[in-house]
N, C-alpha and C positions, 0 to 999 in steps of 0.2 A: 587641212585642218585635222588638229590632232584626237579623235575619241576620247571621249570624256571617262576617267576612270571611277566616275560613279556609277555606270553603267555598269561596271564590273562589281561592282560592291552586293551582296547581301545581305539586308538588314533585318535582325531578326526583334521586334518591337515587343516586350513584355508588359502589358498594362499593370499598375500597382493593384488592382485588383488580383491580375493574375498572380501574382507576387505573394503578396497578402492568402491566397486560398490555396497556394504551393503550400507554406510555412503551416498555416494551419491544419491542412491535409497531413502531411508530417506527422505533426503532434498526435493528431486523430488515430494515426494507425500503427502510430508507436505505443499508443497506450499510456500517452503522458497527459492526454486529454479524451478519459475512458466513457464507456459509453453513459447516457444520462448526463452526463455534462451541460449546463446552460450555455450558450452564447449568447451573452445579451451583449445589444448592438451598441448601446450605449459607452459602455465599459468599454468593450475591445476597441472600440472608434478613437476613445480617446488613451486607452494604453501605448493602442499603434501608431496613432496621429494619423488617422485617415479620416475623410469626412464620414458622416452618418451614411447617405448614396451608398457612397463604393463600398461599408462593411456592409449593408445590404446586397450590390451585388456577390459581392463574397460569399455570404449565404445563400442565396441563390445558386451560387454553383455547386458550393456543397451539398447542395440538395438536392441539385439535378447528378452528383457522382453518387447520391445514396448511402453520402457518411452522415449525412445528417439531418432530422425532420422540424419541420416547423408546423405548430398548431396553432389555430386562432387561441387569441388570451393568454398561449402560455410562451410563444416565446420558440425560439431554434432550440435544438436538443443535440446533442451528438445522438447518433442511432444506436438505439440498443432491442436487438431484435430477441423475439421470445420464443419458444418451441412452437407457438401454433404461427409463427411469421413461418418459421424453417419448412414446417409442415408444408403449408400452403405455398413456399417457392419450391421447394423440392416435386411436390405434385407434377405443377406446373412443367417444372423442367425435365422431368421425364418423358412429358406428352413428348414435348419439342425434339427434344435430343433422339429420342426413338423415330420417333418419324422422319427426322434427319436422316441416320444412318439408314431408313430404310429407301431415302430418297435417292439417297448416291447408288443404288442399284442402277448394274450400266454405265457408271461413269466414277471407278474406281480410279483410274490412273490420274484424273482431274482433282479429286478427294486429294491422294497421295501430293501434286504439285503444290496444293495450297497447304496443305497441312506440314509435310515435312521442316518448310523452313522456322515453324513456331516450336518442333523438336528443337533445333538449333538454338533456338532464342529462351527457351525452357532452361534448358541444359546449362547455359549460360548464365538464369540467371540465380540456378541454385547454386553453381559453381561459388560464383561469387558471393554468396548468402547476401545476397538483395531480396529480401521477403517481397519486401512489394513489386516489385520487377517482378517475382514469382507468381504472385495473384495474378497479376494482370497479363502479364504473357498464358497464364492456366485459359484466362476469363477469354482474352483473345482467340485459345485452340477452340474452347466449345462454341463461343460464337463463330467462326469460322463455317465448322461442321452446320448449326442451324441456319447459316446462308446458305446450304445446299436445297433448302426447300423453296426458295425462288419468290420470296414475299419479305419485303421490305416489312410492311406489320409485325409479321411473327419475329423479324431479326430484334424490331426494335424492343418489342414488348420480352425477348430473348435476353438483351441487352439491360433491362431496366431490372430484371428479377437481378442479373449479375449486379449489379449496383448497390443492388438492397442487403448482397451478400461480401459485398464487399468489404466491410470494415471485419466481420467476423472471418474470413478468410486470414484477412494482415493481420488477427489479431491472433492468429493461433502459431503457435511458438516452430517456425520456419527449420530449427534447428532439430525439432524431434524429427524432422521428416527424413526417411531412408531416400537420397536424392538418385541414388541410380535406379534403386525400386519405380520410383516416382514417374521418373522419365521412360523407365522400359514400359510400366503398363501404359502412357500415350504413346508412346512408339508400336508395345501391341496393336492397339485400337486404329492405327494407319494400317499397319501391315493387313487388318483383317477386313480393311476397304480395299486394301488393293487386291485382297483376292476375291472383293464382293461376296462374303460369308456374311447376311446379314443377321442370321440367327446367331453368331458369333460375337457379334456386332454390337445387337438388341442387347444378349447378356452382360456388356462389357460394358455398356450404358446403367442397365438396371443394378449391377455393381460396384460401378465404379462411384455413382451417385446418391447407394445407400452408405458407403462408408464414408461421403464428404459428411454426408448429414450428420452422421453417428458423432463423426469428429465434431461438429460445429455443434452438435446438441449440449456434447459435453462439456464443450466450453462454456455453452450461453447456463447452463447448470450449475459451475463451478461459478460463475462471474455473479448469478443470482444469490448463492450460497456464501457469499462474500471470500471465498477460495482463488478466484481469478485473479487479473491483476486490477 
């Protein structure tokens, strides 16, 4: 008897939900559905032709990727974050990312195996000027690094700050950015684990994540200023 060639098959099953919160994602971080924007479920349900359900799921996922917030009475919001958001994630992410780097003490050559292939994937996807490939392969290298501290908690709550900064990351202009600058200072930040310099390390963290901020202040500045897009 002959093996069935479904057995061979891999099917890769996309729910319209999934679908639905791809496309709208998209729009979100292209800037063609900018921050403050309503989603009301009504509307888009029957724009899309999906039921009321699934554009709730929908927003539900957007809210768990941190492009978007919903409040009682008022309704889903695209996320539009303010200087004391930035403030208080930046804080945050310095505790973590510090004590990261100071964790891989001892285990430098492990650092280098995990990190180096998101160099690769970095590299790639400025090459290609995929902004959002770019965020998210960034968001991937530093959560990497905060898995080095051995808690599931701290990754996830690591994880959830990158989410909240996520729409302002995709929204800052991919194209100003000096792409080999970009890639050598995280290719620095590997080289300086593998030589376990972690006061080298500490600096390149407290650095590297006062100049995200400065970028993203000034955008959320510009975009309040009605200057942005």
């Amino acid at each position: 008897m002959k093996r069935s060639k479904i057995t061979e098959l891999t099917l890769r099953r996309v729910s319209t939900a999934d679908q639905v919160a791809e496309l709208l994602r998209r729009k979100i971080v292209s800037g063609e559905l900018g921050p403050g924007t309503p989603l009301r479920e009504v509307e888009l349900s029957e724009a899309i032709g999906i039921s009321r359900n699934t554009m709730r799921e929908v927003i539900r996922e957007l809210v768990h990727q941190g492009l978007v917030r919903h409040a009682p009475h008022r309704g889903a919001t695209v996320t539009a974050l303010d200087e004391l958001d930035l403030e208080s994630i930046f804080r945050a992410r310095r505790i973590l990312e510090i004590a990261a780097v100071e964790a891989i003490a001892g285990r430098g050559k492990e650092a280098v195996r995990s990190l180096s292939p998101l160099l690769v994937r970095l590299e790639r996807a400025l090459r290609s000027g995929d902004g959002l490939a770019r965020v998210e392969t960034d968001m991937d290298f530093h959560s990497a690094l905060v898995d080095f501290l051995g808690s599931d908690r701290l990754s996830d709550f690591h994880r959830k700050l990158l989410r909240e900064l996520r729409l302002g990351l995709a929204l800052v202009d991919h194209r100003t950015l000096n792409k080999d600058t970009f890639v050598r200072d995280h290719r620095r930040l590997v080289q300086l684990l593998g030589h376990e310099d972690t006061a080298k390390c500490r600096k390149w963290v407290i650095d590297h994540l006062a100049a995200s901020e400065e970028t993203l202040r000034s955008f959320v500045t510009n975009a309040v200023s009605g200057k942005g897009k």
